[in-house]
Backbone bond lengths (Angstrom), bond angles and torsions (degrees), N, CA, C in turn:
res aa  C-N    CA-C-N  psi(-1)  N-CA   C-N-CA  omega(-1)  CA-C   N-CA-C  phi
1 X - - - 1.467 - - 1.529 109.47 -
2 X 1.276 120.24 144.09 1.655 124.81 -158.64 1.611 85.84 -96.97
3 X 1.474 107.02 124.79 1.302 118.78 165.81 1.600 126.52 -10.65
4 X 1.435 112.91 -49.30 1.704 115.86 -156.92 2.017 90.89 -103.14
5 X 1.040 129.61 16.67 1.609 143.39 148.49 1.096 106.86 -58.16
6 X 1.440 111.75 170.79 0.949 120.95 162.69 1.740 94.51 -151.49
7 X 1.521 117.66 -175.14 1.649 126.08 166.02 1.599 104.12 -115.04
8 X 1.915 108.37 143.11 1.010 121.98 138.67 1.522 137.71 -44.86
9 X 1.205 132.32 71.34 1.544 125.81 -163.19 1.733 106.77 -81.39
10 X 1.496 115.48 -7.04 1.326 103.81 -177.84 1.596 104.38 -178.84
11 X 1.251 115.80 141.62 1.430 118.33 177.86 1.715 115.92 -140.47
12 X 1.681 99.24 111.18 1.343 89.59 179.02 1.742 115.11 -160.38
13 X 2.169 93.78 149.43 1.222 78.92 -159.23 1.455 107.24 -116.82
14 X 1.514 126.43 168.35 1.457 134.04 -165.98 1.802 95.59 -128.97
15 X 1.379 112.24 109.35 1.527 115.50 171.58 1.749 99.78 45.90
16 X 1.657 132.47 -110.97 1.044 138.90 -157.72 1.407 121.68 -107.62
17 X 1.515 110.43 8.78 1.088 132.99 -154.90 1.713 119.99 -139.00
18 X 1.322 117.39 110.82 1.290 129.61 -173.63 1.623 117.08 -108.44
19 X 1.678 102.51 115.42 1.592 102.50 154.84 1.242 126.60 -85.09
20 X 1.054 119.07 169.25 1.536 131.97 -176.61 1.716 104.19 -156.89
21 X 1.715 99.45 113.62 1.568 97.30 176.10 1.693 99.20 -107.63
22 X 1.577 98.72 147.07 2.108 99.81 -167.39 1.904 79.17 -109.87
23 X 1.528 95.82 178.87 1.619 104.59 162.50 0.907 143.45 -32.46
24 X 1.375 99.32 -49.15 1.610 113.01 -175.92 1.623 121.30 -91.89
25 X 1.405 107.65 19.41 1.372 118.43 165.09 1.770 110.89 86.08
26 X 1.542 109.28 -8.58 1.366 106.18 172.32 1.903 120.00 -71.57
27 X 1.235 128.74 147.34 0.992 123.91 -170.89 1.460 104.45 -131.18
28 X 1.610 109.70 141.03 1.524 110.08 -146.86 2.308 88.33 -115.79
29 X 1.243 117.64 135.66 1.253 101.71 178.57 1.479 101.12 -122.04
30 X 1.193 112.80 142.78 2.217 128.33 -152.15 1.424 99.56 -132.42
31 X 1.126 105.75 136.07 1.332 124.52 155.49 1.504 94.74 -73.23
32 X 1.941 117.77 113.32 1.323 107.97 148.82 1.645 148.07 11.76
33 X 1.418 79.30 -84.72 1.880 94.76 164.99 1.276 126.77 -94.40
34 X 1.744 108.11 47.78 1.290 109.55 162.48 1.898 118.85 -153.28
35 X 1.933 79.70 20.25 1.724 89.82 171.67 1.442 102.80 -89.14
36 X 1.140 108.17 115.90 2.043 114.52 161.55 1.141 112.87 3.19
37 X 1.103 117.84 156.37 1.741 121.24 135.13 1.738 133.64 -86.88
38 X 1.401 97.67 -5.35 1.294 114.17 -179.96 1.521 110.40 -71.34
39 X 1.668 102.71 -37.21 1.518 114.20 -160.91 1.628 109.18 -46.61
40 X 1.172 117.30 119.17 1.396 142.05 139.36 1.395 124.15 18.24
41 X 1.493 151.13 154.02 1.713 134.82 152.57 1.517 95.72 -100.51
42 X 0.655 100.60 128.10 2.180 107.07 157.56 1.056 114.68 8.70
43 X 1.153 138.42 115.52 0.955 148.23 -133.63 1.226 153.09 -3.82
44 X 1.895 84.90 57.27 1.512 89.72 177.78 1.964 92.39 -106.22
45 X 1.516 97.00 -175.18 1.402 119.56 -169.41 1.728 110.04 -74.26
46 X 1.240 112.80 143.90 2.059 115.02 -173.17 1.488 88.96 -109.43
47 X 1.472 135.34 131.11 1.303 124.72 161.92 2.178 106.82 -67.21
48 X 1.252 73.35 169.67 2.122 80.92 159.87 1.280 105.23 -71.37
49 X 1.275 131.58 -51.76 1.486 125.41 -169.17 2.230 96.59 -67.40
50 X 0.470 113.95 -68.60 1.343 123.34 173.22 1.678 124.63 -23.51
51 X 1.442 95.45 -59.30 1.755 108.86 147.64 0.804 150.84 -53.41
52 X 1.981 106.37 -35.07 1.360 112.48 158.53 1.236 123.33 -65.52
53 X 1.507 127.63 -43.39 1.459 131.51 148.09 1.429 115.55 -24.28
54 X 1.104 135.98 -64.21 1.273 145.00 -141.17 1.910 80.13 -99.51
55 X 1.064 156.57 -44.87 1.331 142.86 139.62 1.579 121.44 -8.53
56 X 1.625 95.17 -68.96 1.694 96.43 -167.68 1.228 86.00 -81.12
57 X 1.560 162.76 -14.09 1.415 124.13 179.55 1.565 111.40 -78.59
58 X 1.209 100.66 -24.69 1.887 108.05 -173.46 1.805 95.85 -64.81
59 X 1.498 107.44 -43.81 1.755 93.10 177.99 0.887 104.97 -92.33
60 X 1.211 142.44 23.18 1.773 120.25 161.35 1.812 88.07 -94.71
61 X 1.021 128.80 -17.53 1.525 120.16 168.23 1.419 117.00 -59.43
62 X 1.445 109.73 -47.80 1.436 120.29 -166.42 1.407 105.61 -66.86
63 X 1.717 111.50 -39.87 1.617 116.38 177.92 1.384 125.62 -67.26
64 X 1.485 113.20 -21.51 1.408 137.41 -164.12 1.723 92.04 -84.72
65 X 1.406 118.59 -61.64 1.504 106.80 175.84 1.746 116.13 -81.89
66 X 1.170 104.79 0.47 1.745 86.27 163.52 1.380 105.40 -107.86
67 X 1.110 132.56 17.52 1.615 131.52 162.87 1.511 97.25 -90.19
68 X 1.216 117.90 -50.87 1.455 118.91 -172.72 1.494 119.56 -74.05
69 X 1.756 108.26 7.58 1.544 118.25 160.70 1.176 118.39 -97.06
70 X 1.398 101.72 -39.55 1.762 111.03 164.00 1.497 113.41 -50.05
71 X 1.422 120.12 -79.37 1.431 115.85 162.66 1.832 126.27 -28.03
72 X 1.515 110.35 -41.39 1.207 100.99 174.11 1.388 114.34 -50.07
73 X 1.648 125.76 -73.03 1.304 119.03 -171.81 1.644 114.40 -42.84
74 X 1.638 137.63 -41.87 0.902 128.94 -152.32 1.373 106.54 159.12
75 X 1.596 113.30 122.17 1.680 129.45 -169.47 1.318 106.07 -62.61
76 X 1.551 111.97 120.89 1.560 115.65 168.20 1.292 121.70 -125.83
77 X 1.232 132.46 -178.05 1.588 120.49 -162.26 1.367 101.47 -86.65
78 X 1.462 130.21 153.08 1.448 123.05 170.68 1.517 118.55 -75.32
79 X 1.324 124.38 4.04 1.215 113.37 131.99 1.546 137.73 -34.06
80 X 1.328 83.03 -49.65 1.785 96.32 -167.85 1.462 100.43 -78.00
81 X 1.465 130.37 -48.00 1.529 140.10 159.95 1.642 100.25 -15.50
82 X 1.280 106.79 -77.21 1.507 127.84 -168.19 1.627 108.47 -43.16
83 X 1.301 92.89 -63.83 1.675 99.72 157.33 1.541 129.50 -16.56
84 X 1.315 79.16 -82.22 1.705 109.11 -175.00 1.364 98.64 -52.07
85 X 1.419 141.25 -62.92 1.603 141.87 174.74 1.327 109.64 -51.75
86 X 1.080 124.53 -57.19 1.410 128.07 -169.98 2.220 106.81 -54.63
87 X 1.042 112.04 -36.54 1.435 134.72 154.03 1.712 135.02 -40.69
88 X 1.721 85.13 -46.59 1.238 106.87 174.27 1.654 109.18 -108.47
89 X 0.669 122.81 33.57 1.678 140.41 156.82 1.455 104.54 68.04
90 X 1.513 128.44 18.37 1.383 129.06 179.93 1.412 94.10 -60.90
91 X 1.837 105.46 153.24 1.467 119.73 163.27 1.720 103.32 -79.26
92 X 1.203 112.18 131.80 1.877 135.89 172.47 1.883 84.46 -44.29
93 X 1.072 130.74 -58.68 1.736 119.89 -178.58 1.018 118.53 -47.27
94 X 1.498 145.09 -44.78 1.251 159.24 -130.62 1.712 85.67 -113.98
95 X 1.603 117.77 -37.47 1.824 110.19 -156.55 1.784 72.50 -91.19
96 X 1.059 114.43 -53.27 1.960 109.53 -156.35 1.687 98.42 -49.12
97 X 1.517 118.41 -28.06 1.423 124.88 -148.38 1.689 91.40 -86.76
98 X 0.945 121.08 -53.77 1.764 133.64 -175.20 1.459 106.63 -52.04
99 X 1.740 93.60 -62.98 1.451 109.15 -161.03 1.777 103.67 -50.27
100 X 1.421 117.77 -43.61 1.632 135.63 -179.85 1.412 111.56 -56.02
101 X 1.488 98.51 -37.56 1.888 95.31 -170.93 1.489 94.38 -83.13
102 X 1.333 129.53 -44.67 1.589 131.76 -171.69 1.889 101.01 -48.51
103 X 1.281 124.55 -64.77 1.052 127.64 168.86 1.702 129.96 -50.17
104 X 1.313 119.19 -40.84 1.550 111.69 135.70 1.541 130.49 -46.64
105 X 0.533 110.14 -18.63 1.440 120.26 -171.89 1.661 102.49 -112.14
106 X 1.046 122.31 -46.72 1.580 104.49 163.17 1.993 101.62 133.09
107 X 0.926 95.41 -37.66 1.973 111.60 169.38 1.050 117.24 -19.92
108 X 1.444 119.80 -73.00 1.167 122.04 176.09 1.822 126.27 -160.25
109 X 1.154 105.69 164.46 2.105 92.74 -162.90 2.032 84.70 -171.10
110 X 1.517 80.32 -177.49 1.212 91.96 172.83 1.241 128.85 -95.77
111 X 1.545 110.26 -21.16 2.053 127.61 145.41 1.897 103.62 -37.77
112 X 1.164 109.15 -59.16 1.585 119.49 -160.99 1.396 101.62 -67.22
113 X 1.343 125.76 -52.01 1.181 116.37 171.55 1.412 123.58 -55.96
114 X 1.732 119.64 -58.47 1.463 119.52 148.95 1.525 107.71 9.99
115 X 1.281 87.28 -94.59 1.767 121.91 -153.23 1.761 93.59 -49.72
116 X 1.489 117.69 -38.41 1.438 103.63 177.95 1.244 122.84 -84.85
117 X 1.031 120.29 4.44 1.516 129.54 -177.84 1.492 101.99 -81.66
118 X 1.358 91.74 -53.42 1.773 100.95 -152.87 1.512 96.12 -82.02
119 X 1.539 133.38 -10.52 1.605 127.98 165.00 1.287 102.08 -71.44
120 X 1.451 101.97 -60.91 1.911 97.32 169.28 1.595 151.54 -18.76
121 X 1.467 91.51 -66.26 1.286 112.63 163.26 1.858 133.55 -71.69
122 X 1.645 102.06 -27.05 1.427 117.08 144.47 1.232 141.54 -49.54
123 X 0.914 96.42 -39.47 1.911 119.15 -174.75 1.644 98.51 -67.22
124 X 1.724 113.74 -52.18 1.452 103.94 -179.32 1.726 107.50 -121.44
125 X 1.233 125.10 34.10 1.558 96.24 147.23 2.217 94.42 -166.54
126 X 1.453 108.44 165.77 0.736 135.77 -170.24 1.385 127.74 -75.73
127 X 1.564 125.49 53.22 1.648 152.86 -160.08 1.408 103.36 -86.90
128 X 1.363 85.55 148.49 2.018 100.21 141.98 1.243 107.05 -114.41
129 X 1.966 89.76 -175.29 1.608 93.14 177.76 1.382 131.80 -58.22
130 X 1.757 112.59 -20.03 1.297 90.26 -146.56 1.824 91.33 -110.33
131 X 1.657 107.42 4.93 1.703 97.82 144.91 1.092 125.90 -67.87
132 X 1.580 126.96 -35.60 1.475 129.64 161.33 1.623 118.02 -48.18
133 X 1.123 99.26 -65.38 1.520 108.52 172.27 1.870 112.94 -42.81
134 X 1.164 112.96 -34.52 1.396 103.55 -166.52 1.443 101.01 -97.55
135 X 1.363 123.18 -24.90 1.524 118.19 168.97 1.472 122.07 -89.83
136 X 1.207 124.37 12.76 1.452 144.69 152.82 1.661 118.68 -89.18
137 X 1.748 106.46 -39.48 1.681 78.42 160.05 1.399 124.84 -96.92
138 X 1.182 101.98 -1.06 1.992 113.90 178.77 1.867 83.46 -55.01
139 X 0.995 120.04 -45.09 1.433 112.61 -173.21 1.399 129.88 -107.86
140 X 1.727 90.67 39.73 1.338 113.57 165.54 1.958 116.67 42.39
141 X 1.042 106.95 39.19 1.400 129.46 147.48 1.711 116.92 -78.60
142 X 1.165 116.92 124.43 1.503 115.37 -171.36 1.399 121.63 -60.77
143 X 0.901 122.46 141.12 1.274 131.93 -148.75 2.170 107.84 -55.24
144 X 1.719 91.96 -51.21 1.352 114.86 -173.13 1.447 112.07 -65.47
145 X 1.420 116.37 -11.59 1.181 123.31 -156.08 2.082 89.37 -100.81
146 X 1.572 82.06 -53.48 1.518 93.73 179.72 1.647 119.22 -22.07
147 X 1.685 82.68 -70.37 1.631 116.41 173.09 1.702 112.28 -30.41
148 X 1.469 110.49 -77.62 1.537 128.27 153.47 1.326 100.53 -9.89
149 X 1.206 129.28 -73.00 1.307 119.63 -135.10 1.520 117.91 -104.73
150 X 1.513 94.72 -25.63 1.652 117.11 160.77 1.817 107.01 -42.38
151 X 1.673 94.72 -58.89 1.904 98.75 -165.45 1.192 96.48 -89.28
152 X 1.490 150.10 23.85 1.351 146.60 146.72 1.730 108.62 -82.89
153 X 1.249 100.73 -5.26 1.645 92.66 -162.45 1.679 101.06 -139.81
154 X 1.085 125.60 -10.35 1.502 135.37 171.43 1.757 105.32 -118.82
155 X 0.563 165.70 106.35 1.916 169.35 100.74 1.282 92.91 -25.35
156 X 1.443 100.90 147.28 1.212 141.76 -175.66 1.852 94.57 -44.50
157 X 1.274 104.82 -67.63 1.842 114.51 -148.71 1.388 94.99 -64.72
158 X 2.111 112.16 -48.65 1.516 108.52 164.25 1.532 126.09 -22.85
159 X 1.279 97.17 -52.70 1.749 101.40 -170.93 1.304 117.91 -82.80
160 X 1.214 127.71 -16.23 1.583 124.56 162.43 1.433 111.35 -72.40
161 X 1.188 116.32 -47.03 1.533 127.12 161.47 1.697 118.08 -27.50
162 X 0.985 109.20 -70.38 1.753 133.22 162.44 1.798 92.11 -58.16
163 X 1.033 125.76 -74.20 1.621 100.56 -172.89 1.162 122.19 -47.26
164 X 1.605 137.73 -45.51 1.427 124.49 138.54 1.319 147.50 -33.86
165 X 1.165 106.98 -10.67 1.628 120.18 163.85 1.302 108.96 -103.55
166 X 1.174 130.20 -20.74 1.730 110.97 164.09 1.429 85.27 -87.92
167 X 0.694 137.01 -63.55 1.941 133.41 -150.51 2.043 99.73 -43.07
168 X 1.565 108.65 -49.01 1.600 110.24 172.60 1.415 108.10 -64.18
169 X 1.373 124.68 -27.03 1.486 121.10 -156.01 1.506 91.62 -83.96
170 X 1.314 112.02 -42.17 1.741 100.62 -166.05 1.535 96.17 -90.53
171 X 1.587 128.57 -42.40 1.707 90.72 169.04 1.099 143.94 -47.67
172 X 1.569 117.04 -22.50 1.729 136.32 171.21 1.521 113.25 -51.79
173 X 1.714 99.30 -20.98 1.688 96.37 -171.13 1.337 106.62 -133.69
174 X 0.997 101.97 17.09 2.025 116.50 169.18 1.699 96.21 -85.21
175 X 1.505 99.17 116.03 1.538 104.83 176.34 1.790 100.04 -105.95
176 X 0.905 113.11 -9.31 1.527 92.80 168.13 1.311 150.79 -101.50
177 X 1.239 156.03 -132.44 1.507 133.49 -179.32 1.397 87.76 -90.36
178 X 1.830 102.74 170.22 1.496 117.27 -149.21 1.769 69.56 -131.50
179 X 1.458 118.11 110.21 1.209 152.55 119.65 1.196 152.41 -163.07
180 X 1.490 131.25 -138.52 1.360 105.27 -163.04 1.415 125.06 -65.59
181 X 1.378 144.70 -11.98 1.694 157.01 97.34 1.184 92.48 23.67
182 X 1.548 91.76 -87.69 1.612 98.79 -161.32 1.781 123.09 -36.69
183 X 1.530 81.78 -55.68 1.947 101.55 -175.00 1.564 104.69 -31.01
184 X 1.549 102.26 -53.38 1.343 106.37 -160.98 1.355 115.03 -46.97
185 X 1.816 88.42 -65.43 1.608 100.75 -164.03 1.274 110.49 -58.01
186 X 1.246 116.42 -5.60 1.887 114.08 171.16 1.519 108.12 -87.23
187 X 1.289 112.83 -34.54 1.086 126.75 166.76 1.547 135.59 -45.41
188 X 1.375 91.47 -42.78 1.887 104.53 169.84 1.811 104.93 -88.99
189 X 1.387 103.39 -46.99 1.435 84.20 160.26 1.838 136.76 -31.49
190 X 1.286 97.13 -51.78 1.432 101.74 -170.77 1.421 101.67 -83.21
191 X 1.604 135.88 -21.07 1.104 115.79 -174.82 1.871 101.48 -93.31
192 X 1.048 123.07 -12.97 1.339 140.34 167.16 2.188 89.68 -54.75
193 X 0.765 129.24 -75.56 1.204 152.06 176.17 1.726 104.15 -30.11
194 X 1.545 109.61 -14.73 1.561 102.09 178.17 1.382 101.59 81.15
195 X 1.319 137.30 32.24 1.746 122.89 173.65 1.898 81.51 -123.43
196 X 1.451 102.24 152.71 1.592 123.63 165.61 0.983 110.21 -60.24
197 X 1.611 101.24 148.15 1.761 113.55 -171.57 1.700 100.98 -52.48
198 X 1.507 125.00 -61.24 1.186 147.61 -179.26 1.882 104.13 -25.71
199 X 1.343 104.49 -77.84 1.476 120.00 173.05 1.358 102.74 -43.84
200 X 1.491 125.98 -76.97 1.581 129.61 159.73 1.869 108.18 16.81
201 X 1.478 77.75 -78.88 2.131 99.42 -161.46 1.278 117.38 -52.72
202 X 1.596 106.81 -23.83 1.061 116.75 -159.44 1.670 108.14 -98.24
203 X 1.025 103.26 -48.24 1.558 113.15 172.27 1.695 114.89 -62.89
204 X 1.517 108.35 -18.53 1.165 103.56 -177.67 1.587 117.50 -72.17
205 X 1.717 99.71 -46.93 1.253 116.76 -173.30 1.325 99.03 -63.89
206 X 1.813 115.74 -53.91 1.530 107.25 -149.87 1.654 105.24 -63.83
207 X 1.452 123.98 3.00 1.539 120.38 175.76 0.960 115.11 -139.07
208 X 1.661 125.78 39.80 1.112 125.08 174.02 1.755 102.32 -74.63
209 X 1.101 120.57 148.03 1.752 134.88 -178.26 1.246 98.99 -73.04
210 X 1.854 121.20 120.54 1.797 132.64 167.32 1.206 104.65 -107.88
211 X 1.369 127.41 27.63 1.360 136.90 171.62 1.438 123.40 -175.93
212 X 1.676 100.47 -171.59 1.271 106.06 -168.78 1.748 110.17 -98.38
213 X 1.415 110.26 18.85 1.540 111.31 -140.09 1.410 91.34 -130.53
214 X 1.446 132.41 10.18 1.443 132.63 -175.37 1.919 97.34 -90.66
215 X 1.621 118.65 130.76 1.201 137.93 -178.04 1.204 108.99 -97.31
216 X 1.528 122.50 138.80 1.081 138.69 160.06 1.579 112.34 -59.68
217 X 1.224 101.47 103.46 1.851 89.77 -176.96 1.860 113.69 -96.51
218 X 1.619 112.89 5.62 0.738 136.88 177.28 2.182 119.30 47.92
219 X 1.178 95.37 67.47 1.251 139.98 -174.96 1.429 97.95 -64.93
220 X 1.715 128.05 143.70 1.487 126.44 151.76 1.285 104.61 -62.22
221 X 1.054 97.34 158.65 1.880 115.18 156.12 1.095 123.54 -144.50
């Protein structure tokens, strides 16, 4: 046997999941469908090139279920993934290799996260796109993707809609005189809020308060 070998001392598998014990008592754990075809019978010989393979598939296992612990508690951007591995001493091959198949497969990406953010943050307050947009790349989600996923999940009519609900929400709690002052500071509000200057003007005026008789209907924002 050529020095940089090693031996198969044992091969065995559990449902989706394959061990492999070598000579030296280390034991390698595989995703099924990602042991070689080259691999060896029992005691035959593992090259170095061969091992190193049989290395990075055992940690793209290890990365695959500690991403899927991370995700358990609560969806974060794969920024933060990257992070988190890079921390924990994973090889960048093993995270690029997982992270690629998860996103083929549909699990998880930086679209998926997107898309849950921006349902999220919809559900309880009263945005445009380009608050979505700007708190998607604060968290280093790509910009284009951002974009994508913002106008898959906000439409145009949606967001005027929502600009009228902050525009009523903050006149309801504007205690002071109702003019051009006023307009504004509702005005920066709502564009503060991620809606277009345009949309802005309009929502401001079309709900500015002509009385004393407008109800809190107690609306998200």
């Amino acid at each position: 046997m050529k020095e940089d070998a090693h031996l198969l001392l044992d091969f065995r598998q559990e449902r989706d999941v394959i061990f492999l014990t070598l000579d030296d008592g280390e034991v390698l754990e595989l995703a099924a469908g990602s042991v070689p075809k080259e691999l060896p019978d029992i005691g035959g010989s593992i090259s170095s090139p061969l091992l190193a393979e049989l290395k990075l598939a055992a940690e793209r296992k290890k990365v695959a279920r500690r991403i899927l612990t991370i995700l358990g508690r609560r969806m974060v951007p794969v920024a933060r993934v990257r992070k988190k591995m890079a921390e924990e001493e994973f090889s960048e091959a093993a995270v690029d290799a997982v992270l690629e198949q998860m996103s083929q497969q549909g699990l998880y990406s930086d679209r998926i996260f997107a898309g849950a953010y921006c349902r999220d943050c919809l559900a309880t307050r009263a945005v445009g796109r380009r608050y979505l947009e700007s708190k998607l790349w604060s968290k280093q989600v790509p910009s284009h993707i951002a974009r994508e996923v913002v106008a898959e999940n906000l439409d145009e009519e949606t967001e005027v809609e929502l600009a009228n609900r902050a525009a009523r929400w903050k006149w309801k709690r504007f205690a002071g005189r109702v003019d051009r002052k006023a307009e504004e500071k509702v005005a920066r509000y709502l564009v503060g809020r991620g809606f277009p200057v345009g949309v802005t003007w309009k929502a401001v005026r079309s709900n500015m308060p002509h009385g004393d008789d407008e109800e809190n209907t107690g609306e998200l924002f």
